[in-house]
C-alpha positions as YAML, in Angstrom:
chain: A
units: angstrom
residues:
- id: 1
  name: UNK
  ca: [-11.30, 39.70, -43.85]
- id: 2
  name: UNK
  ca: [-8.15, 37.81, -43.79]
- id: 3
  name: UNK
  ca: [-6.81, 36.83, -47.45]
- id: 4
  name: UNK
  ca: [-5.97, 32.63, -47.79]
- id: 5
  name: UNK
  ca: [-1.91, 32.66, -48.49]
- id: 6
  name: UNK
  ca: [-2.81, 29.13, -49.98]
- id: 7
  name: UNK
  ca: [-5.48, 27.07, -52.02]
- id: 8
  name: UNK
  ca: [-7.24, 24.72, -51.41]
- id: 9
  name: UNK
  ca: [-8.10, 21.36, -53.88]
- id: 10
  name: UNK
  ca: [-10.17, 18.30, -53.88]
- id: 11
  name: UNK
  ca: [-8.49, 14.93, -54.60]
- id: 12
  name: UNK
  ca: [-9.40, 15.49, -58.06]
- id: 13
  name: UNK
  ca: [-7.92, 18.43, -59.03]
- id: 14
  name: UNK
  ca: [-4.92, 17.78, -56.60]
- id: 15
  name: UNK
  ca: [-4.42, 14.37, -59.04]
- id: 16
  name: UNK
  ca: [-4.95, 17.06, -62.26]
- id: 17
  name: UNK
  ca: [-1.71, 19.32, -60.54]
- id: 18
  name: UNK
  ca: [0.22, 16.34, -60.43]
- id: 19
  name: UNK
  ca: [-0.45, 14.98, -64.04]
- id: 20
  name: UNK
  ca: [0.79, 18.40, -65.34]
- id: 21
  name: UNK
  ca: [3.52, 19.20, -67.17]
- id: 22
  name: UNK
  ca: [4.88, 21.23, -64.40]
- id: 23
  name: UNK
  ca: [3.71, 18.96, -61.00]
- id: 24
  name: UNK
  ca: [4.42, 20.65, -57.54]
- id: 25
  name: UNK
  ca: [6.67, 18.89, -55.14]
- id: 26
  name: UNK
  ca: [4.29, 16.91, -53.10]
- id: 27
  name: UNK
  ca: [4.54, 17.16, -49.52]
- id: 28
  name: UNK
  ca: [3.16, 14.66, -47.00]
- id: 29
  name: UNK
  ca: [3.06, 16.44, -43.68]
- id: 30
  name: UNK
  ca: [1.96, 13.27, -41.48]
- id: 31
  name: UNK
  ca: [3.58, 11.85, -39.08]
- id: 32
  name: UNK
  ca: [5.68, 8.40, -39.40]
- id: 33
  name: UNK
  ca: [3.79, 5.59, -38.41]
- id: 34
  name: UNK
  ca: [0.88, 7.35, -40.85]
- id: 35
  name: UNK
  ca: [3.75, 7.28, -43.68]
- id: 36
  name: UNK
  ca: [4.62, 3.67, -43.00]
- id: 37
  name: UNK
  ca: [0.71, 3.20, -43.34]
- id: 38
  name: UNK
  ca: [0.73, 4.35, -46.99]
- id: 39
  name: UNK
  ca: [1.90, 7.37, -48.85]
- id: 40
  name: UNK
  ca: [0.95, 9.10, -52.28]
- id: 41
  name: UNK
  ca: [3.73, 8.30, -55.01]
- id: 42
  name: UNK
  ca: [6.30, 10.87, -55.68]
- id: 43
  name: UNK
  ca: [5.72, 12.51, -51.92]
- id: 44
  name: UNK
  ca: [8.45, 13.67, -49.88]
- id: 45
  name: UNK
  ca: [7.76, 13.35, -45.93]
- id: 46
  name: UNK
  ca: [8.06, 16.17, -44.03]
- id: 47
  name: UNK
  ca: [5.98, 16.03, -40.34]
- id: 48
  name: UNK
  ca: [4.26, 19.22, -39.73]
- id: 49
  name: UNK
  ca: [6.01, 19.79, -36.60]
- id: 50
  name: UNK
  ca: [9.18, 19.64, -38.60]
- id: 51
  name: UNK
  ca: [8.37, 21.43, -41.64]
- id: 52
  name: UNK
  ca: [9.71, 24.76, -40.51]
- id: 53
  name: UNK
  ca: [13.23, 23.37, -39.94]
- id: 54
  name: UNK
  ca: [13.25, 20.59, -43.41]
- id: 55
  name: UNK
  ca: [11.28, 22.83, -46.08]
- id: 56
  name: UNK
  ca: [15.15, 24.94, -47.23]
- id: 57
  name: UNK
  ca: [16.15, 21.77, -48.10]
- id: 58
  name: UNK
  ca: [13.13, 19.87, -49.74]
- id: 59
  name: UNK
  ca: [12.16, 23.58, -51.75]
- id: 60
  name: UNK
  ca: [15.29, 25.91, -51.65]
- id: 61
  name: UNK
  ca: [13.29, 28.07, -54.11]
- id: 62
  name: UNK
  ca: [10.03, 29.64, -52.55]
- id: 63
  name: UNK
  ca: [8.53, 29.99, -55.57]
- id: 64
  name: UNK
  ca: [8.10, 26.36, -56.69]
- id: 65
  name: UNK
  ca: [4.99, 25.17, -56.65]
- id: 66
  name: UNK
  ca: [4.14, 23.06, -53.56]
- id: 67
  name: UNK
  ca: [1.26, 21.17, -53.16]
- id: 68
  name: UNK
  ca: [0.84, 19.33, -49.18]
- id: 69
  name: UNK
  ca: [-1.30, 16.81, -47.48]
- id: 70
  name: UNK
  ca: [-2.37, 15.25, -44.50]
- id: 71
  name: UNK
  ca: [-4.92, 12.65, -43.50]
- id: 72
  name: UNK
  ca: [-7.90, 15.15, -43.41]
- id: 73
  name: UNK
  ca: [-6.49, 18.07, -45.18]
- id: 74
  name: UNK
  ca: [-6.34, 20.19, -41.55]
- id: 75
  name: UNK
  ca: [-2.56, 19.56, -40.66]
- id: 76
  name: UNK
  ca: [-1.97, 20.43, -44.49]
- id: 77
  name: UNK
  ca: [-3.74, 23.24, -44.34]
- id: 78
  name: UNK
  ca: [-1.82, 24.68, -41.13]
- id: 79
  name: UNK
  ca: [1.47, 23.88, -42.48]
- id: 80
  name: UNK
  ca: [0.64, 25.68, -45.80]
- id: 81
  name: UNK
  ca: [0.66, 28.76, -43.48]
- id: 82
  name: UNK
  ca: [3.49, 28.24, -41.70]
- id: 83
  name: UNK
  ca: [5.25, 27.85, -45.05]
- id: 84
  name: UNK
  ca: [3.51, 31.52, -46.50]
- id: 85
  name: UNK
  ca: [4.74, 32.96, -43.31]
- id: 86
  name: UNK
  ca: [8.52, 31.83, -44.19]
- id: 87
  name: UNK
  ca: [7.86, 33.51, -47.96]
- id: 88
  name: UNK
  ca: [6.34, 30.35, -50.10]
- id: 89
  name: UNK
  ca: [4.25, 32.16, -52.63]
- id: 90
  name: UNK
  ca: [2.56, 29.01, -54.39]
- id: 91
  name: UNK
  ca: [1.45, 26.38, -52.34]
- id: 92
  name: UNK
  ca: [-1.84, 23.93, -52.22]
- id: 93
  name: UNK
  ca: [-3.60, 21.85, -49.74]
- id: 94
  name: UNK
  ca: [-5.17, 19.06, -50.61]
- id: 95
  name: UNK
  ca: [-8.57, 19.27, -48.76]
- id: 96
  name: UNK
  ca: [-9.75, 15.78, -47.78]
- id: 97
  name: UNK
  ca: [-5.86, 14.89, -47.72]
- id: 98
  name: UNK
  ca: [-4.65, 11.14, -48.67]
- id: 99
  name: UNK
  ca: [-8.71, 9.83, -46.63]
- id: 100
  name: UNK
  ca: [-10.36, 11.96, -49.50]
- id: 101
  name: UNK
  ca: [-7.79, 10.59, -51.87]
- id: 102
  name: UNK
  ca: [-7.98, 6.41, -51.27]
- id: 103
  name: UNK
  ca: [-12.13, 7.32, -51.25]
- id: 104
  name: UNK
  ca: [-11.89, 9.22, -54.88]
- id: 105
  name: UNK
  ca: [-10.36, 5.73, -55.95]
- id: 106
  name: UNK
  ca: [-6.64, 7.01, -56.20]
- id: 107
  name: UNK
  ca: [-3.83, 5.10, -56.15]
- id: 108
  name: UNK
  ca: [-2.29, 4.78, -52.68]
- id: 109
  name: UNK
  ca: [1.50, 2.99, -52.29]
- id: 110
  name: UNK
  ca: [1.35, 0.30, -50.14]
- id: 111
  name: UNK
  ca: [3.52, 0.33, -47.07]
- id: 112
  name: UNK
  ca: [7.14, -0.56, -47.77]
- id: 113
  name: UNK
  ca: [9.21, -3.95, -46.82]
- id: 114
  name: UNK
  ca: [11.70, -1.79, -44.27]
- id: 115
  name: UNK
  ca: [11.79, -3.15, -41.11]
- id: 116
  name: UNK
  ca: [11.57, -0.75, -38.00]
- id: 117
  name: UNK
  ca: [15.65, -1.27, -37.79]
- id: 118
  name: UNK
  ca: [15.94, -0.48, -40.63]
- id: 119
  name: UNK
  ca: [13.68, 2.62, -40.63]
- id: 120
  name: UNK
  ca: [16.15, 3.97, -37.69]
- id: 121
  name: UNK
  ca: [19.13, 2.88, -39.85]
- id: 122
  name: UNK
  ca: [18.48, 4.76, -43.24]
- id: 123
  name: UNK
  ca: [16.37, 7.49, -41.22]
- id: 124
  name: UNK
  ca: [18.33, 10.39, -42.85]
- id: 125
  name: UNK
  ca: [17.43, 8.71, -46.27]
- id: 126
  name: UNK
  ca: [14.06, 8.28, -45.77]
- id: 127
  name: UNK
  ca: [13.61, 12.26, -45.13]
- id: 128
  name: UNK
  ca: [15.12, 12.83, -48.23]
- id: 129
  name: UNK
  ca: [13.47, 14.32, -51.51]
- id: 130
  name: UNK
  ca: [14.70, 11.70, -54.49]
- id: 131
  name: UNK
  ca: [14.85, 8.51, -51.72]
- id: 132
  name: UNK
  ca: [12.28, 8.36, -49.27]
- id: 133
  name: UNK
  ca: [11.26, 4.56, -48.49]
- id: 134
  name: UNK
  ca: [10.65, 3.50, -52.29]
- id: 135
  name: UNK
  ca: [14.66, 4.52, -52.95]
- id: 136
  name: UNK
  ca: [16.06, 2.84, -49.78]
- id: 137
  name: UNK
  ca: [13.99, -0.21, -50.60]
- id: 138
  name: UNK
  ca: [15.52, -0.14, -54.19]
- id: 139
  name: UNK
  ca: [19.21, 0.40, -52.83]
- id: 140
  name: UNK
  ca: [18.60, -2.53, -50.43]
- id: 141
  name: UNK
  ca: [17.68, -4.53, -54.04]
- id: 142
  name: UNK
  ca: [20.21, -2.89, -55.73]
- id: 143
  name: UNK
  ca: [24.15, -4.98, -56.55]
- id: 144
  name: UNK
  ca: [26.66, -3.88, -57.33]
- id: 145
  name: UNK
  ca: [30.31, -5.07, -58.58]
- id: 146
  name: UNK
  ca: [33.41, -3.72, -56.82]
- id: 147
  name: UNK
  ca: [36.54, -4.73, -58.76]
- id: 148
  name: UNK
  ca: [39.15, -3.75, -56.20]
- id: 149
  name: UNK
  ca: [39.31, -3.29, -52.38]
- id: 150
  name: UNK
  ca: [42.22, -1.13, -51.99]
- id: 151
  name: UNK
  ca: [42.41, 2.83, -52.10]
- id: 152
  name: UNK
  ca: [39.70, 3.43, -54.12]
- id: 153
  name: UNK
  ca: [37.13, 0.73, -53.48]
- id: 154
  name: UNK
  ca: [37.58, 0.56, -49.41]
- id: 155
  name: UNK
  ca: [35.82, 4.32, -49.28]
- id: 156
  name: UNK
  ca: [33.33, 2.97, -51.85]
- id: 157
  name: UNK
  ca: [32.22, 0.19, -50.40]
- id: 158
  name: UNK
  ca: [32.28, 1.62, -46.94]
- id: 159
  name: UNK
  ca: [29.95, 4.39, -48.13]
- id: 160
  name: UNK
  ca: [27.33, 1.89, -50.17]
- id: 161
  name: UNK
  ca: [27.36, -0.22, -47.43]
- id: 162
  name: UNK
  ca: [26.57, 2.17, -44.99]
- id: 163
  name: UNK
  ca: [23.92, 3.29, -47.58]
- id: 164
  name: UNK
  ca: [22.22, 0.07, -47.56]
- id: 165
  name: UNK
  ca: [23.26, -1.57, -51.02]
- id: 166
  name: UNK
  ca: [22.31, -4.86, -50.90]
- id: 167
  name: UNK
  ca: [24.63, -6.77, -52.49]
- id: 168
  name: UNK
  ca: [28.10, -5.88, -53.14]
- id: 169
  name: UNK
  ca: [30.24, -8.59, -54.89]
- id: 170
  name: UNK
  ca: [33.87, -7.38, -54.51]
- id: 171
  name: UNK
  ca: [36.72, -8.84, -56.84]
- id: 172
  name: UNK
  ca: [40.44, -8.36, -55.60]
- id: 173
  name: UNK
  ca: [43.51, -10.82, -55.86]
- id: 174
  name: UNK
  ca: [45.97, -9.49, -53.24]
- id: 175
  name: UNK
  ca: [46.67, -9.75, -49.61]
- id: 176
  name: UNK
  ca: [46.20, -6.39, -46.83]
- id: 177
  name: UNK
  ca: [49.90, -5.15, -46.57]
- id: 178
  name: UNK
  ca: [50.99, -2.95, -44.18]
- id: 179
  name: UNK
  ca: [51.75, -0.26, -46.52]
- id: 180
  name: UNK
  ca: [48.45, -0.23, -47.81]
- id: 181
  name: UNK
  ca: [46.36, 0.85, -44.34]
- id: 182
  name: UNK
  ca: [47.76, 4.48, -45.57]
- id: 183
  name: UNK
  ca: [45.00, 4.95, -47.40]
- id: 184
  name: UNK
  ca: [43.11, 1.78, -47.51]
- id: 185
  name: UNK
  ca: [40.54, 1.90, -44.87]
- id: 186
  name: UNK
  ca: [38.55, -0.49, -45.27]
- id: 187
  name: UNK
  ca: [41.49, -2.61, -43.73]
- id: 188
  name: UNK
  ca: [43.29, -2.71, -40.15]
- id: 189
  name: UNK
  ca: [46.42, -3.66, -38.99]
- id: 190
  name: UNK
  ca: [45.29, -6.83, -37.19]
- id: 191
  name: UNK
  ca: [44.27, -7.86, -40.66]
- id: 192
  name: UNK
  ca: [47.64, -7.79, -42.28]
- id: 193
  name: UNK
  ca: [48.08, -11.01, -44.09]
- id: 194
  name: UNK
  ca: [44.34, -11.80, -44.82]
- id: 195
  name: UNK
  ca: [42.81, -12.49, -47.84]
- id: 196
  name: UNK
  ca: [41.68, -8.28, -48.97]
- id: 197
  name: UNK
  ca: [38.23, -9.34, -50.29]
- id: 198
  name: UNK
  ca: [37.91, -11.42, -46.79]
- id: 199
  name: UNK
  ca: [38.93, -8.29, -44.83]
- id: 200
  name: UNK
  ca: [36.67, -6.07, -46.64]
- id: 201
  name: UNK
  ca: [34.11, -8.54, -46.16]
- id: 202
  name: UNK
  ca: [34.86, -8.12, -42.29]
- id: 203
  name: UNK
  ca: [34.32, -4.82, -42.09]
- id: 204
  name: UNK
  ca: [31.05, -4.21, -44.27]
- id: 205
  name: UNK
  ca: [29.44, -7.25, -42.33]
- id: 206
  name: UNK
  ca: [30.15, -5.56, -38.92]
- id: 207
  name: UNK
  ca: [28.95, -2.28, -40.55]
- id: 208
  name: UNK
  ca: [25.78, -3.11, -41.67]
- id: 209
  name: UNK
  ca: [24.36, -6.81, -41.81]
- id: 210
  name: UNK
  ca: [22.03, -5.52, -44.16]
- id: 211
  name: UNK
  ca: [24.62, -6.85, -46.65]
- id: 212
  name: UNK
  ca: [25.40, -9.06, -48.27]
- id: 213
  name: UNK
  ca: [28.67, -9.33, -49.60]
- id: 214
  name: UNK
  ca: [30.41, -11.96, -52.06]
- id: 215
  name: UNK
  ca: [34.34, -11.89, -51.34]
- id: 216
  name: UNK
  ca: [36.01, -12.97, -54.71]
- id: 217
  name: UNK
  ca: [39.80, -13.68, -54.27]
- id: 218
  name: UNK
  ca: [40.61, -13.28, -58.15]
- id: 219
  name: UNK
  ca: [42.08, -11.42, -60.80]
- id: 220
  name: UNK
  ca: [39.55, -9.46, -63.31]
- id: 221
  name: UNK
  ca: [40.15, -10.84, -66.42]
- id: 222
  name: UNK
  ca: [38.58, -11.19, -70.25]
- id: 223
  name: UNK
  ca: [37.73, -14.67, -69.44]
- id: 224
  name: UNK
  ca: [35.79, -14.04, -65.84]
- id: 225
  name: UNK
  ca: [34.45, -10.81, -66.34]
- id: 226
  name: UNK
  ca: [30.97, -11.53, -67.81]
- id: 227
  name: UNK
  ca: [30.45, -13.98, -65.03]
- id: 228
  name: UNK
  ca: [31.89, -11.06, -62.57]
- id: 229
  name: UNK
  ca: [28.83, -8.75, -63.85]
- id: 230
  name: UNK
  ca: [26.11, -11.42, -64.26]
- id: 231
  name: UNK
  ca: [23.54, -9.73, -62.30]
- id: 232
  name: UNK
  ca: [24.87, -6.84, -61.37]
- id: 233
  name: UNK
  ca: [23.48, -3.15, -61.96]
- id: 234
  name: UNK
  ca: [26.68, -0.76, -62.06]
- id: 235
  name: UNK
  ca: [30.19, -1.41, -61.33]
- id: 236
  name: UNK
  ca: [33.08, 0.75, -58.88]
- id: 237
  name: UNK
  ca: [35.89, 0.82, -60.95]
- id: 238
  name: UNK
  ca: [38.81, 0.12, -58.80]
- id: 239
  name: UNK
  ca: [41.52, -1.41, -61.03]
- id: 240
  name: UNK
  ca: [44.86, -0.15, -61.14]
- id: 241
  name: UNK
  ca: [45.74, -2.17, -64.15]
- id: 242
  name: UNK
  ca: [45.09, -0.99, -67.69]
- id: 243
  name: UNK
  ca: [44.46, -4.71, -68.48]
- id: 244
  name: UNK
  ca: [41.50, -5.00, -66.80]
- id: 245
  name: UNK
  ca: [40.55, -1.37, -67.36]
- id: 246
  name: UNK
  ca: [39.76, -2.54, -70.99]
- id: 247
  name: UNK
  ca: [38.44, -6.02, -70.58]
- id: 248
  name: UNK
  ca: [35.96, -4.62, -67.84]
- id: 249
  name: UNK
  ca: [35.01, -1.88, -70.06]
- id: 250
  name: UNK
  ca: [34.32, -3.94, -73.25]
- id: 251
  name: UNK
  ca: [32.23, -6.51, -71.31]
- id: 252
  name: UNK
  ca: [30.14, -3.70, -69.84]
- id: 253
  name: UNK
  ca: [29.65, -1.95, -73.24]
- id: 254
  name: UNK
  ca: [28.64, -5.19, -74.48]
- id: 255
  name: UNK
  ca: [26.24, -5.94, -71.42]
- id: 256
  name: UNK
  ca: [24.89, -2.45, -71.17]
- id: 257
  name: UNK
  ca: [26.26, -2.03, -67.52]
- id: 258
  name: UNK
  ca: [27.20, 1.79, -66.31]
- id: 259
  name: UNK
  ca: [30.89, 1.64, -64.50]
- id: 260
  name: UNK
  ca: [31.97, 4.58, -62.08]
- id: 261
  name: UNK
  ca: [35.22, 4.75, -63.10]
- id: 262
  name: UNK
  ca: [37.71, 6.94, -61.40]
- id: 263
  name: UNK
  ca: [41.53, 7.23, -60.68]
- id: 264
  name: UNK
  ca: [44.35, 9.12, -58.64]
- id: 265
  name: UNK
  ca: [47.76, 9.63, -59.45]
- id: 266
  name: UNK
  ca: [50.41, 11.37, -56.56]
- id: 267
  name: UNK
  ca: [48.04, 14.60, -55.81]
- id: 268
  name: UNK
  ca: [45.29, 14.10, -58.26]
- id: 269
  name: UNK
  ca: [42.38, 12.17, -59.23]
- id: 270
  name: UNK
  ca: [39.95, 11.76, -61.99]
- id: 271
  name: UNK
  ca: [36.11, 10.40, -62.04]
- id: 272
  name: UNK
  ca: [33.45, 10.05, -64.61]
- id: 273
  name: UNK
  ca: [30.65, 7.41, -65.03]
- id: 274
  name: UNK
  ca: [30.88, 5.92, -68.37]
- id: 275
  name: UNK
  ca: [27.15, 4.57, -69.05]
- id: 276
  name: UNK
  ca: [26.70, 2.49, -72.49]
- id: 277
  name: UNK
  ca: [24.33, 3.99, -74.49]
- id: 278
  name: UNK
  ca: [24.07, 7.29, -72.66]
- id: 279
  name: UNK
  ca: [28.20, 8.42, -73.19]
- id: 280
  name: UNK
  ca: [31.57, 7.72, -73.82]
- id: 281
  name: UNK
  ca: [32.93, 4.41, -72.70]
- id: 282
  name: UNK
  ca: [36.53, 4.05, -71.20]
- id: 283
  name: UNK
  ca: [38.11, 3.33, -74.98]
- id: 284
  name: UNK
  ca: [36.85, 6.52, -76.11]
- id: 285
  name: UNK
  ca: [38.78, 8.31, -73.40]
- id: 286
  name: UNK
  ca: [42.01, 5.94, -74.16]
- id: 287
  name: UNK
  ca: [41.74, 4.34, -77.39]
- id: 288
  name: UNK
  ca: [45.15, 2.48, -76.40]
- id: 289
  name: UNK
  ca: [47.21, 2.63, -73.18]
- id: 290
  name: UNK
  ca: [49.68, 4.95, -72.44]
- id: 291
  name: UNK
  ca: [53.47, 4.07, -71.99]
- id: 292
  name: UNK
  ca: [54.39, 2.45, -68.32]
- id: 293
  name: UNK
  ca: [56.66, 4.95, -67.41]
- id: 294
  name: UNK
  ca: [53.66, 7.67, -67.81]
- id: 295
  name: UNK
  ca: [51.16, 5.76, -65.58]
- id: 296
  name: UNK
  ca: [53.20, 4.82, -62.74]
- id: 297
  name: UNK
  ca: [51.68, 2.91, -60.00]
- id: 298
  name: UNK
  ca: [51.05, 3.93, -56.31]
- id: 299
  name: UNK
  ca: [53.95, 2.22, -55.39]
- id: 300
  name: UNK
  ca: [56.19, 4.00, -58.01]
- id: 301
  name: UNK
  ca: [54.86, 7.19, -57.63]
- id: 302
  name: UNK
  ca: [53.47, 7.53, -54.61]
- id: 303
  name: UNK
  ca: [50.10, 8.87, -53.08]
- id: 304
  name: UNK
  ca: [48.15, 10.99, -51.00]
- id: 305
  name: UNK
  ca: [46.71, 8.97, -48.80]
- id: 306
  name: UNK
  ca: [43.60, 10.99, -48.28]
- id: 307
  name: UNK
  ca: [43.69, 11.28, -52.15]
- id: 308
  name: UNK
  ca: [42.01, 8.13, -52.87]
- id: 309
  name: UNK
  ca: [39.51, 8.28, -50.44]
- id: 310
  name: UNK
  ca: [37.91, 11.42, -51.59]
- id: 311
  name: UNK
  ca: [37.47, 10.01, -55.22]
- id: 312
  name: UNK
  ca: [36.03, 6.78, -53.86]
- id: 313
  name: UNK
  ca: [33.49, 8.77, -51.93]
- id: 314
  name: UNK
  ca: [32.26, 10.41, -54.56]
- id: 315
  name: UNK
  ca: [32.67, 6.93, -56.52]
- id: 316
  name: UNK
  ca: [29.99, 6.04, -54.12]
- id: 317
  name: UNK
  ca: [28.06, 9.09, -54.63]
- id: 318
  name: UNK
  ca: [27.66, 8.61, -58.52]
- id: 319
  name: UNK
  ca: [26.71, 5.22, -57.98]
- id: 320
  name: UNK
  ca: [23.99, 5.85, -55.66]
- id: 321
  name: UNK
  ca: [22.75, 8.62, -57.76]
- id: 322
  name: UNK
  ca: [22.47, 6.19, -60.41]
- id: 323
  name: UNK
  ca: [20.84, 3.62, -58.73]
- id: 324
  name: UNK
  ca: [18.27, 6.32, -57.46]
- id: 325
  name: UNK
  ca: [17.98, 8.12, -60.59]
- id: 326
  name: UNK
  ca: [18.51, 11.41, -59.19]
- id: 327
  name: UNK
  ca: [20.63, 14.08, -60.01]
- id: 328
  name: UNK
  ca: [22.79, 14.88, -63.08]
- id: 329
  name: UNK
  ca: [25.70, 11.84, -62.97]
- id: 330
  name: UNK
  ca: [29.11, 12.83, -64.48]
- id: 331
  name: UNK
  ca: [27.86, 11.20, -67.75]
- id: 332
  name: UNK
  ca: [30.17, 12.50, -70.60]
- id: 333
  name: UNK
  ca: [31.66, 14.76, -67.94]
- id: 334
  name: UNK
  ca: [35.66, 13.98, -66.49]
- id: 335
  name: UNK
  ca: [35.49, 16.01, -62.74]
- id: 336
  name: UNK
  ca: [39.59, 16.47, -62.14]
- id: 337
  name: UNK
  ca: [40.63, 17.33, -58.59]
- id: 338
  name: UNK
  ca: [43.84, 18.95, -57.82]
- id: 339
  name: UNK
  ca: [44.28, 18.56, -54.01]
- id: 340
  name: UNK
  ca: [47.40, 20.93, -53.72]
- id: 341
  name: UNK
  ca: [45.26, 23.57, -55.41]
- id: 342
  name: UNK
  ca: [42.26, 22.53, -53.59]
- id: 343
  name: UNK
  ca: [40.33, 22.49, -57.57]
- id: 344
  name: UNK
  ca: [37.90, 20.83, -59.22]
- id: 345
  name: UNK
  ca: [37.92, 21.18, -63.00]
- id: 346
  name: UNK
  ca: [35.23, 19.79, -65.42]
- id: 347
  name: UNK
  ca: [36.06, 18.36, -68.68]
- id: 348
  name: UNK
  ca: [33.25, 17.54, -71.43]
- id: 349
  name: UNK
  ca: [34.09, 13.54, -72.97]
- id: 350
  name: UNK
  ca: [32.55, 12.69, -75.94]
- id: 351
  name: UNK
  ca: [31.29, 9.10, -77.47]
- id: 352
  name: UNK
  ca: [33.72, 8.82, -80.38]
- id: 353
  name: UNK
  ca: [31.90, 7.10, -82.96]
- id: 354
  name: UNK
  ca: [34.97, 5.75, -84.41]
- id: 355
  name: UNK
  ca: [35.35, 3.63, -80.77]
- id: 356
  name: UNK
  ca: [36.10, -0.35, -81.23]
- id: 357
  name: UNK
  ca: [33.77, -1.07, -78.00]
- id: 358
  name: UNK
  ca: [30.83, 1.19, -78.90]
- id: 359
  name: UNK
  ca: [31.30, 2.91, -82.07]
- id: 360
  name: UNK
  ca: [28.35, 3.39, -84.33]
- id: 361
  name: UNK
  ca: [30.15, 0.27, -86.24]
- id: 362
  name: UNK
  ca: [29.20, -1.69, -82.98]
- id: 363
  name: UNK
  ca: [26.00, -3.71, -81.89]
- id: 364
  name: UNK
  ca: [26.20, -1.27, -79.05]
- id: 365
  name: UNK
  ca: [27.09, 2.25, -81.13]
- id: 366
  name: UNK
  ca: [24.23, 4.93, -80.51]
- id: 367
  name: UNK
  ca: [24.28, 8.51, -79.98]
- id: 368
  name: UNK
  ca: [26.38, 10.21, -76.74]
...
């Protein structure tokens, strides 16, 4: 008599696994016009014929518990053993699968806004654990404020557009320059002269028209910046000024709005995300500037070109995994890279209480 690798579990009981304390990862093993039909919340999609080749990612450990389903419970049943024969030890089929569910009364999510474009656009997103359609629908919702188009904000916007943010409002006073296409590549050289925020606009609309983007040729200051992040839900911190380093971050402690905030200096750079409420804001890193001859600009002191563009990637990368609400953002953390040394080093930042943005003397003060 062969011995199940798997068990088995009315809608009921499936529903009791995933109000636990510990839930499995929920698999739905169907194929994608039955996702785009309707889908159990929290489910990654993984089509049975597929599952072999996905499942490393989705569950790298083959112990976690895994509970899959179909539209009868059959296909979720076969794919349970193909996943025992690759070493999963605790997985569940939901017998019945998501027909048994809707007819126990269960809740069912209703089939997304996504277009078929853009189902083929964000395809890679939509496989993935943490996105799926319910996370590409909330990027395509999502705006966000980029103050600055040059070496750090052309890889950032580049990357959110491509991700499918919806809006991206992007602030920058200056004009593309040959000297910056080095590094700036969000620009080209038939666009030397133009407007940067009108160039950058270019370039995300023929990227994805998915977006919309507001081109704002203008300097960040303490008398436009609230209107700057009226509406927004994070920021890309692209300034190069320490000016509007401060007046941004003030107005964002004030309005509870998380910036990305990063930098690069010759071979290095620097990013954390400073998020009101939940860590240290920019002032509690700097109190007060440092002296001009020890923050040197680009043009001083030179850079990497490729320098900037790694740190606005994973600008972009922080953002998104804030807008998603997945993974472990570089809250209270500074990541340093050293690209001569080919190094990353992690530095824990704290909330200093004493801070004159968001101090516990401040309408905004709470614990780091």
């Amino acid at each position: 008599m062969t011995t199940k690798l798997f068990t088995e579990v009315d809608a009921k009981a499936a529903q009791q696994l995933l109000e636990s304390p510990t839930p499995p990862l929920l698999i739905d093993v169907r194929e994608q016009n039955e996702w785009d039909a309707g889908y159990l919340h929290g489910a990654t999609h993984a089509p049975k014929g597929m599952i072999s080749f996905t499942i490393p990612n989705i569950a790298p450990e083959k112990s976690a518990p895994i509970l899959l389903y179909c539209a009868g419970g059959v296909r979720s049943a076969a794919a349970a053993e193909t996943l025992a024969g690759l070493g999963y030890t605790n997985l569940t089929s939901m017998a019945g699968g998501i027909n048994g569910w809707s007819a126990a009364g269960l809740p069912v999510v209703e089939t997304t806004t996504l277009t078929p474009e853009q189902k083929s656009r964000y395809s890679r997103h939509l496989l993935l654990p943490g996105v799926g359609a319910d996370g590409q629908t909330k990027l395509l919702n999502s705006r966000v404020l980029m103050v600055g188009a040059g070496g750090l904000g052309a890889p950032a916007a580049l990357y959110l557009a491509a991700a499918g943010v919806g809006k991206l409002r992007i602030i920058d006073f200056d004009s593309v320059e040959a000297s910056n296409l080095q590094r700036q590549v969000i620009h080209t050289t038939d666009r030397v002269g133009m407007l940067k925020v009108e160039s950058a606009a270019v370039q995300i609309r023929a990227l994805n028209p998915d977006v919309e983007v507001e081109p704002i040729n203008d300097m960040l200051t303490t008398e436009n910046v609230a209107s700057l992040l009226n509406g927004v839900d994070l920021v890309i911190d692209g300034t190069d000024t320490f000016e509007a380093r401060y007046a941004l971050n003030d107005a964002a402690v004030k309005l509870g709005i998380p910036v990305v905030h990063a930098g690069v200096f010759r071979f290095e750079g620097q990013l954390t995300v400073l998020a009101p409420g939940r860590g240290p804001c920019y002032r509690c890193l700097h109190p007060t500037p440092p002296p001009a001859e020890m923050a040197p600009s680009c043009g001083v002191a030179g850079v990497l070109g490729v320098l900037p563009g790694v740190i606005g990637v994973l600008q972009a990368t922080e953002a998104l995994k804030m807008l998603l609400r997945i993974g472990e953002p570089l809250i209270g953390r500074l990541l340093l890279w050293d690209a001569l040394e080919g190094t990353f080093t992690e530095l824990t930042v704290k909330r200093d209480p004493h801070c004159v943005a968001c101090g516990d003397g401040t309408a905004k003060g709470g614990a780091a």
